[in-house]
DOLUM-638926 format. One line per 4 residues: number of its first residue (from 0); their letters; for each residue y, z, x of N, C-alpha, C. Coordinates in Angstrom, 2 decimals. Layout:
<recs>
NUM> a> Y,Z,X,Y,Z,X,Y,Z,X ~ ...
</recs>
This chain:
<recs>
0> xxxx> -165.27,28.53,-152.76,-166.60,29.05,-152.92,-167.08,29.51,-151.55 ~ -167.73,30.84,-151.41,-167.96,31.39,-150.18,-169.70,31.11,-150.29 ~ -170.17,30.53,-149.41,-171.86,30.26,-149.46,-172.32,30.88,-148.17 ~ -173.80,31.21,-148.68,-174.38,32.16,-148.23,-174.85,32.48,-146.60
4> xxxx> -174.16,31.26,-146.21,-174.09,31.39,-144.49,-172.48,31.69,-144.20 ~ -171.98,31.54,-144.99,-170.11,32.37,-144.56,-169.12,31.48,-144.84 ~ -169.82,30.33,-144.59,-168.99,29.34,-144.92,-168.08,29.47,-146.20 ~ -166.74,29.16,-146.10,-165.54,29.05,-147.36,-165.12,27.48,-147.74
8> xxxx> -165.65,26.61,-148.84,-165.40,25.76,-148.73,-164.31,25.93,-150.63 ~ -163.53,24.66,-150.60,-162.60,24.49,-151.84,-163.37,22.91,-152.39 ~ -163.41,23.27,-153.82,-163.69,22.25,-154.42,-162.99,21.93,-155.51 ~ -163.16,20.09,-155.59,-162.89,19.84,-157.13,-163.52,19.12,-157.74
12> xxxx> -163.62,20.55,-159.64,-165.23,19.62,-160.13,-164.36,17.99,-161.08 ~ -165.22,17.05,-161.00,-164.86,16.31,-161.56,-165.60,15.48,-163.01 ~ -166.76,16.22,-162.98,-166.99,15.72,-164.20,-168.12,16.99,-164.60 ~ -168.22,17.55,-165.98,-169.07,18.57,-166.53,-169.71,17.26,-167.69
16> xxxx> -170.99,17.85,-167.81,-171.33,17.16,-168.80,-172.47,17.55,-169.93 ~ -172.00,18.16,-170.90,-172.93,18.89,-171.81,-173.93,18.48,-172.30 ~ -174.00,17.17,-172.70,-174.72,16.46,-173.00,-176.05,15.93,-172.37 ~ -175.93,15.52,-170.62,-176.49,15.35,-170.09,-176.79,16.59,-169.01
20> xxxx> -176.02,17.61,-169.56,-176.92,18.87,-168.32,-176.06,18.39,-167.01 ~ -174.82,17.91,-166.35,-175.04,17.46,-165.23,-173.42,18.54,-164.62 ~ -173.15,18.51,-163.29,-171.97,18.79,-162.93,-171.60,18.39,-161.75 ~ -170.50,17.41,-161.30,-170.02,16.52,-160.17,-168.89,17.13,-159.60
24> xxxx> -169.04,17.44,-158.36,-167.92,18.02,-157.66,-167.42,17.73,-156.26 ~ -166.45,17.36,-156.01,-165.96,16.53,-154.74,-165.13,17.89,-153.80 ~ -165.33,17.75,-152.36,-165.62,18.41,-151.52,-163.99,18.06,-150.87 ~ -163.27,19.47,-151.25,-161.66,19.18,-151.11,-161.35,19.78,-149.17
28> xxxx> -162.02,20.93,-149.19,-161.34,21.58,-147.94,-162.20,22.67,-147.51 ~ -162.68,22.74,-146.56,-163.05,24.00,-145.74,-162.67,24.25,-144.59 ~ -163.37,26.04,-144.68,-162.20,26.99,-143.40,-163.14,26.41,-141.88 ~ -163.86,25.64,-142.16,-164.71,25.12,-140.61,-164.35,23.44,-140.41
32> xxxx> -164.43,22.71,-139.48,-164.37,21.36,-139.30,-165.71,21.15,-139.58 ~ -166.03,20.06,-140.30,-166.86,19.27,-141.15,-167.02,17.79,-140.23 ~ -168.90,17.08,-140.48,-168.59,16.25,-139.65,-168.51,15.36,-140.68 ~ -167.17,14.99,-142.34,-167.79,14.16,-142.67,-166.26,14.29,-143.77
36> xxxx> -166.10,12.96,-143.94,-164.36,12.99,-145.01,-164.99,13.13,-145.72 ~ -165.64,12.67,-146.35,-165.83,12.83,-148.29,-167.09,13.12,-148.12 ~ -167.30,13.97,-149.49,-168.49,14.50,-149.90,-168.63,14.91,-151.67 ~ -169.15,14.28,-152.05,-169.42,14.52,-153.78,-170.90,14.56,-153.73
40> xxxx> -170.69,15.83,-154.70,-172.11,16.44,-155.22,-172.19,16.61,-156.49 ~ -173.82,16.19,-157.06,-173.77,16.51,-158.49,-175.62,17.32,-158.61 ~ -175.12,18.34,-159.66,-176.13,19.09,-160.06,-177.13,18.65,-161.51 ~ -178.07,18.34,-161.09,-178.23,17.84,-162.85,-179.45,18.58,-163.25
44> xxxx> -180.13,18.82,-164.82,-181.17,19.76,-165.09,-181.71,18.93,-166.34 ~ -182.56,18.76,-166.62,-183.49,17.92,-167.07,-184.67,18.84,-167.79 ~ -185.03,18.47,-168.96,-186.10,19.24,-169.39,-187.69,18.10,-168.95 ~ -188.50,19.25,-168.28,-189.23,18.40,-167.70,-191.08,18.80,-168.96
48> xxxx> -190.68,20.05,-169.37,-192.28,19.86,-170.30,-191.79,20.16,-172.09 ~ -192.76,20.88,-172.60,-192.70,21.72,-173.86,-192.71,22.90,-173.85 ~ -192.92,23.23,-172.53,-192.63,24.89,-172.10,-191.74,25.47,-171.59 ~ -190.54,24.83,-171.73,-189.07,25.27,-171.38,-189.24,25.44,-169.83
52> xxxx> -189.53,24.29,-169.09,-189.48,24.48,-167.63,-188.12,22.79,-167.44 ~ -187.58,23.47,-166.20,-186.69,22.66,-166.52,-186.36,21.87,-164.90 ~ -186.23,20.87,-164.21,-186.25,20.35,-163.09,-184.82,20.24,-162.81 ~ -184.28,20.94,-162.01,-183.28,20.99,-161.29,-182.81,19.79,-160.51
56> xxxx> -181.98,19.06,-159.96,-182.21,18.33,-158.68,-180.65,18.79,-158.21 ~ -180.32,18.34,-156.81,-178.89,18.33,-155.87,-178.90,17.20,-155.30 ~ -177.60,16.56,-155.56,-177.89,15.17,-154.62,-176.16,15.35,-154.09 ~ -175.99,14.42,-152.91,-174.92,14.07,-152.73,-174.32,13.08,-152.03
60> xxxx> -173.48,12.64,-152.13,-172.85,11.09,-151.28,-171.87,11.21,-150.55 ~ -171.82,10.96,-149.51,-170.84,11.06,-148.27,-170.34,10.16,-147.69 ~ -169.17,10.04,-146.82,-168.16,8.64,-146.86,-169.09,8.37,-145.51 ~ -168.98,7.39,-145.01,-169.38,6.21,-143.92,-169.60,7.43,-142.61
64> xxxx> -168.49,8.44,-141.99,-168.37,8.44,-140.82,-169.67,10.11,-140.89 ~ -170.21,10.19,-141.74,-171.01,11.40,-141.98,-172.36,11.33,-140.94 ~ -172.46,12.29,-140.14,-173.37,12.45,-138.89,-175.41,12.73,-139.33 ~ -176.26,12.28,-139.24,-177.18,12.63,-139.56,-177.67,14.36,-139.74
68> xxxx> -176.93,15.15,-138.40,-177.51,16.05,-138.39,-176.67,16.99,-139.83 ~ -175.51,16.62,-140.09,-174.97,17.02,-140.96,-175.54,16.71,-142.61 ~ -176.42,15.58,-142.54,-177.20,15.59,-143.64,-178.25,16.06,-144.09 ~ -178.78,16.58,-142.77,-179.93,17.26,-142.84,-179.65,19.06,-143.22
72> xxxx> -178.74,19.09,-142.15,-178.14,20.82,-142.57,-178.02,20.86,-144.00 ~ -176.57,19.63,-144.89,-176.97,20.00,-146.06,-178.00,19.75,-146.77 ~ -179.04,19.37,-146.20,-180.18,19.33,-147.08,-180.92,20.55,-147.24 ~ -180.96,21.40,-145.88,-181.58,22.64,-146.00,-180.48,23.05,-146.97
76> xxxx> -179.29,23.74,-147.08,-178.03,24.39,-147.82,-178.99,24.58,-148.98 ~ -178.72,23.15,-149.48,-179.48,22.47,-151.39,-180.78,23.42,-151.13 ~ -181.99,23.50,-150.33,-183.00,23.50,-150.84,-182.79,24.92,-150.83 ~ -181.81,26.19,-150.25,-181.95,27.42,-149.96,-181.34,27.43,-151.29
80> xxxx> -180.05,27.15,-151.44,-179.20,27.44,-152.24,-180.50,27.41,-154.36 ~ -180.95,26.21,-154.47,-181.54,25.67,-155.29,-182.99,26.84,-155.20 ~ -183.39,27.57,-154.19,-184.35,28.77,-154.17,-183.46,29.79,-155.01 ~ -182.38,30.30,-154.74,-181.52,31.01,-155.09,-181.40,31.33,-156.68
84> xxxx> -181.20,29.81,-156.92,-180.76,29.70,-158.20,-181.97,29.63,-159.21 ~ -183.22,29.63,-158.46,-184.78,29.75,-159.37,-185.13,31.35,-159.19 ~ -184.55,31.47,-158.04,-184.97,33.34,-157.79,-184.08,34.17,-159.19 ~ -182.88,33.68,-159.28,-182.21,34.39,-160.04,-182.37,34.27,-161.55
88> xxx> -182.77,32.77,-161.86,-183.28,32.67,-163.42,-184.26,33.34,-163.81 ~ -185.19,33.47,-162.60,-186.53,34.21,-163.76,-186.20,35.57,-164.15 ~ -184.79,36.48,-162.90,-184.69,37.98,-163.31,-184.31,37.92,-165.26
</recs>
């Protein structure tokens, strides 16, 4: 997956889930050094009224040796990326 700062990262999803709206994906390889071995992310969507509005969230868990500033970067990523993905639903 190529994301929107250039970065090329490889993933593998590990769990889809129809039922609950959700999708879990563990963080295999990228073309940059990373400050962090493991990384799993899951997307989940939730119906939040009666007006078909629906609450998104991004979360993710990272192994022990993962650097603060690297949690924060991906935190901006999620919140750009998660703009993205509200910019593009309403077209």
């Amino acid at each position: 997956m190529k994301w929107k700062n250039g970065a090329t990262r490889k993933h593998r999803l590990l769990a889809l889930d129809d039922q609950f709206y959700r999708a879990t994906w563990e963080l295999v390889e990228s073309d940059h050094d990373l400050e962090v071995s493991s990384q799993i992310s899951t997307i989940k969507l939730q119906s939040v009224t009666d007006k078909n509005h629906t609450l998104i969230s991004w979360e993710a868990d990272y192994s022990a040796d993962v650097s603060g500033d690297y949690i924060n970067n991906e935190k901006k990523f999620f919140s750009e990326n998660l703009q993205d993905i509200k910019k593009n639903l309403k077209q």
